[in-house]
C-alpha atoms as one frame of an Amber mdcrd trajectory, in Angstrom:
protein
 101.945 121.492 130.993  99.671 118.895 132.532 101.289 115.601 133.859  97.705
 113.993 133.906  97.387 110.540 132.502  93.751 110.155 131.181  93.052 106.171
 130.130  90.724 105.019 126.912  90.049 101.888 128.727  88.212  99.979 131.376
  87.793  96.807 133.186  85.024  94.679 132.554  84.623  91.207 133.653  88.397
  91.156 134.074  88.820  92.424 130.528  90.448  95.709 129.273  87.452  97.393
 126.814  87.350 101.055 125.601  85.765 103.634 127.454  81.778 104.196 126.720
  81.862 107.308 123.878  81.279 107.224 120.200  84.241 107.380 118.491  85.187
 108.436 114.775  86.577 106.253 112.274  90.015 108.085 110.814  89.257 107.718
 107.278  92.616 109.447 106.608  94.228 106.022 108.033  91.634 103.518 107.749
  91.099 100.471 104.794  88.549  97.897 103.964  90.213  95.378 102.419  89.587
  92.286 100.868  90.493  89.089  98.658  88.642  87.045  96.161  89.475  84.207
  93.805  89.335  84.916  89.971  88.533  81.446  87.754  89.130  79.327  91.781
  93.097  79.784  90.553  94.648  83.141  91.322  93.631  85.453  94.414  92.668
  89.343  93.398  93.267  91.740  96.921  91.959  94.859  96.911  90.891  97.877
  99.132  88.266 100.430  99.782  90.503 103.680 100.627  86.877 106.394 101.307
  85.908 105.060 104.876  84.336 106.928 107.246  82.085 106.217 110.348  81.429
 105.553 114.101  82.201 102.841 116.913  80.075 103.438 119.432  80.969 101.758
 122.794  77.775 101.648 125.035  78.150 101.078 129.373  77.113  97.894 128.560
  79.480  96.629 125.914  77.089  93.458 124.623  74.514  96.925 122.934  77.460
  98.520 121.450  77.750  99.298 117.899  79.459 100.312 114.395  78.281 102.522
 111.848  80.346 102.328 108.423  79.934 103.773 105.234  81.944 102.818 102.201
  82.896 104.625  99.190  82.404 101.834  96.352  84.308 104.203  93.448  87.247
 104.048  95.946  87.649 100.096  95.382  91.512  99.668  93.885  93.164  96.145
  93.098  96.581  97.151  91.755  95.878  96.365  88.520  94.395  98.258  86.121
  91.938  95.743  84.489  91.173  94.391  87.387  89.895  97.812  89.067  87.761
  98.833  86.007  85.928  95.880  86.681  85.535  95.695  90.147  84.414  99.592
  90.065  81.707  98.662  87.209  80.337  95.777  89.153  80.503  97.975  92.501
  78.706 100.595  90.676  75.956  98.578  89.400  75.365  96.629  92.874  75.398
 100.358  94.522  72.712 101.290  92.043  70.500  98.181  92.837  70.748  98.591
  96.882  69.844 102.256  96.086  66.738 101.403  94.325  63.447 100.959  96.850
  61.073  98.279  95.776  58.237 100.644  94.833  60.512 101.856  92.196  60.828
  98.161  90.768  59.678  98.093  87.144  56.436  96.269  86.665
């Protein structure tokens, strides 16, 4: 067994950064979360659990980059009501962003 140590970072203007590499997103432990008011009075927190994606850290960290993609039916509040809704309105903005505008009804 190998008693190597291998390190994921660097120094870089006296600062610890990652090593240059693209790097997966663990969707299997990975969230988007988020709150919002409902009415200005109560808060409504939620999460998008289907995330998946890239970092990528480039030699020069100032062009680096992240790629994410979000699954907008994955978008759970904790309550029930609450959900429905936020998946309908997720699923009709999803629909709009897919549309291009040559397909815009005249």
């Amino acid at each position: 067994m190998s008693t190597e140590t291998v390190s994921v970072l660097r120094t870089r203007d006296k600062l610890k950064i990652p090593v240059a590499g693209v790097y997966e997103i663990d969707g299997a432990h990975t969230s988007v979360e988020f709150v919002g008011r409902h009415l200005m009075i109560t808060k409504v927190r939620g999460r998008f659990s289907d995330v998946r994606g890239q970092i990528t850290i480039d030699e020069d960290p100032t062009r680096s980059h992240v790629e994410v993609e979000i699954g907008v039916a994955s978008v759970s509040t904790g309550t029930v009501i609450v959900t429905r809704t936020s998946r309908a309105a997720t699923s009709s903005m999803s629909r709009r962003t897919r549309r291009s505008p040559s397909h815009r009804p005249a």
